[in-house]
VOBA-1610 file (N, C-alpha, C; in pm, whole numbers, padded with zeros to 5 digits, always signed):
BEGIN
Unk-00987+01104-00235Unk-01105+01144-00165Unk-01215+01175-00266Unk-01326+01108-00225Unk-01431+01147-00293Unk-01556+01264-00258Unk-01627+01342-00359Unk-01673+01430-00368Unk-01785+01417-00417Unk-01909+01519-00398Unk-02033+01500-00441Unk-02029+01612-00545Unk-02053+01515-00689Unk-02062+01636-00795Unk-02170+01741-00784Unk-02113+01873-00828Unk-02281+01978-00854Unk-02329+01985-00953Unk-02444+02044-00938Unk-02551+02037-01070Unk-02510+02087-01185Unk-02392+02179-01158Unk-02342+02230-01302Unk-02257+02139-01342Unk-02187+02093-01273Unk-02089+02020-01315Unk-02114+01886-01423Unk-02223+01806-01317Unk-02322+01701-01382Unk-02365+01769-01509Unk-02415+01879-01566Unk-02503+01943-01622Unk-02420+01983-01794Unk-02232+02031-01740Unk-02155+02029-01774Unk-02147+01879-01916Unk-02108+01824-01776Unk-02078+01629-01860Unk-02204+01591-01967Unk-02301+01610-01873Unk-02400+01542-01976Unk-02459+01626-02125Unk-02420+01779-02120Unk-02408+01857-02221Unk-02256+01814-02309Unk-02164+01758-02302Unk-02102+01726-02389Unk-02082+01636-02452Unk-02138+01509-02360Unk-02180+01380-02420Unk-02282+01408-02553Unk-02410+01513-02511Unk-02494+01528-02590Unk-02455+01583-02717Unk-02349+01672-02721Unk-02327+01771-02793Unk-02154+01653-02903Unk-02130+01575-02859Unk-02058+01491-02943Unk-02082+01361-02962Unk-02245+01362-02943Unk-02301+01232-03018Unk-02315+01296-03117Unk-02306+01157-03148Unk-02362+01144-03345Unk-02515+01207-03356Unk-02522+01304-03451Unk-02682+01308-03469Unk-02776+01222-03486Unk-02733+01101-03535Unk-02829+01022-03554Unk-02871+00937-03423Unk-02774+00993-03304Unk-02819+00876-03151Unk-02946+01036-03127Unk-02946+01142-03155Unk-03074+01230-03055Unk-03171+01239-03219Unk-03168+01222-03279Unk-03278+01259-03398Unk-03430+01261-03358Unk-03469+01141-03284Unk-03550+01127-03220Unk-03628+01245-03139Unk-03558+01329-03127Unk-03603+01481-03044Unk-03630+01573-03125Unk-03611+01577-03258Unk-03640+01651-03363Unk-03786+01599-03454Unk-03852+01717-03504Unk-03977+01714-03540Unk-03971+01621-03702Unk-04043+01571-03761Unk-04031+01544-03924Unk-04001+01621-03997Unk-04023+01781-03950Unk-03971+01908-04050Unk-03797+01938-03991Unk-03806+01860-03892Unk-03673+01931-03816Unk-03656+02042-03788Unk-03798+02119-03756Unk-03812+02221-03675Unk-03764+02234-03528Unk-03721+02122-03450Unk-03684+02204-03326Unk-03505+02207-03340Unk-03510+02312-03303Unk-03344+02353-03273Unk-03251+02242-03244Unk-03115+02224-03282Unk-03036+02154-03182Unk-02981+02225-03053Unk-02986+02283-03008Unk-02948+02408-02892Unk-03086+02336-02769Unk-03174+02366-02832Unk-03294+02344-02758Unk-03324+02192-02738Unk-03273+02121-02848Unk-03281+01971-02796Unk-03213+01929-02698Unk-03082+01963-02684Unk-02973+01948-02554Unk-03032+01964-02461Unk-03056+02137-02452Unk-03076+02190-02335Unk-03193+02147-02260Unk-03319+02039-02362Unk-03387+01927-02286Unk-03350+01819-02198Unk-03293+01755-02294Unk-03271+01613-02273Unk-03159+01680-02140Unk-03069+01771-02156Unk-02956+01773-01982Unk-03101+01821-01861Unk-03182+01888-01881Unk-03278+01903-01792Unk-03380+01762-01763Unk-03402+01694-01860Unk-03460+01560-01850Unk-03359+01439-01731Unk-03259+01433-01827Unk-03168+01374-01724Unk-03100+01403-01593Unk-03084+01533-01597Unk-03068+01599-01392Unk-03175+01562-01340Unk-03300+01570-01401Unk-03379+01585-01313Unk-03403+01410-01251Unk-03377+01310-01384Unk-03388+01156-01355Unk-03270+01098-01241Unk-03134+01207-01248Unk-03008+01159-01168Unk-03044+01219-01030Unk-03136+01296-01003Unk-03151+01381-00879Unk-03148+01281-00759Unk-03221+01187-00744Unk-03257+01092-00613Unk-03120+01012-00591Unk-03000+01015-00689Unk-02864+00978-00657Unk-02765+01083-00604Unk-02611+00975-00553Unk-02547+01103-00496Unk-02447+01053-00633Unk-02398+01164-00704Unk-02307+01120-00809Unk-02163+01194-00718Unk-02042+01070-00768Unk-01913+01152-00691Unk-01828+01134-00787Unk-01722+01234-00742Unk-01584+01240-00859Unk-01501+01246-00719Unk-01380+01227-00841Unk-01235+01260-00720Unk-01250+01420-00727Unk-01209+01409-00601Unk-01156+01588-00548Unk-01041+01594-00618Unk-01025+01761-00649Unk-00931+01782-00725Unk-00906+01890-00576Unk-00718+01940-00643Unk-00595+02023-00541Unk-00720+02109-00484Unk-00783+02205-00559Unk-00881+02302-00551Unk-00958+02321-00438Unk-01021+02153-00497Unk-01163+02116-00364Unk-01096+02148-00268Unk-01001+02064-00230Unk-00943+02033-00089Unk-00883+02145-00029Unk-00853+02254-00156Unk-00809+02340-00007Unk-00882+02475+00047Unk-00845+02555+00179Unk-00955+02658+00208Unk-00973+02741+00107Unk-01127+02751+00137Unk-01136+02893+00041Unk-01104+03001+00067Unk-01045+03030+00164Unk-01009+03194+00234Unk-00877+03127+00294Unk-00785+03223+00249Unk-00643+03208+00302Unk-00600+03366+00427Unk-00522+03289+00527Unk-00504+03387+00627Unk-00430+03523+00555Unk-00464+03616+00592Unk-00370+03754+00536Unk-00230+03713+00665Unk-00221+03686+00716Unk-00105+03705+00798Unk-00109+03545+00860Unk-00014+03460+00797Unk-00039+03242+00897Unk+00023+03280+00995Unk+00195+03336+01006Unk+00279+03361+01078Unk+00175+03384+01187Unk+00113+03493+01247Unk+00064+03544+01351Unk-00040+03465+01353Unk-00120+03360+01313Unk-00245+03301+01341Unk-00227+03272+01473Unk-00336+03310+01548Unk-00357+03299+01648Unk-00290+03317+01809Unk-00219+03425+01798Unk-00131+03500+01904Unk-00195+03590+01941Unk-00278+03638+01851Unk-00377+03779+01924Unk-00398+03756+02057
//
């Protein structure tokens, strides 16, 4: 079953892609002094790109988690005998 990823999640992925490229694929985001941060270059480019993936629906497989309730009965036995 498929699932609609969330923004953290997306936000997640594309921060680690960023963060185990090679420096030399983002250099380009850095000044000639190499004054801007690498912290702050990421945390662009994942806000650049959510914001370009937004008009899509991105999906993953559901995991055990998704699929089951979020609130479990205090008592199944008696569900619904009241």
């Amino acid at each position: 079953m498929m699932i609609r990823a969330n923004d953290d999640e997306l936000a997640q992925a594309i921060e680690i892609a960023l963060r185990t490229a090679k420096t030399y694929a983002i250099h380009d985001v850095f000044s000639a002094t190499r004054a801007l941060n690498q912290r702050v270059a990421i945390d662009a480019l994942t806000a650049r790109i959510l914001a370009a993936l937004r008009p899509y629906e991105i999906m993953r497989e559901a995991r055990d988690t998704d699929l089951a309730e979020k609130t479990l009965p205090l008592f199944p036995h008696f569900e619904g005998r009241i």
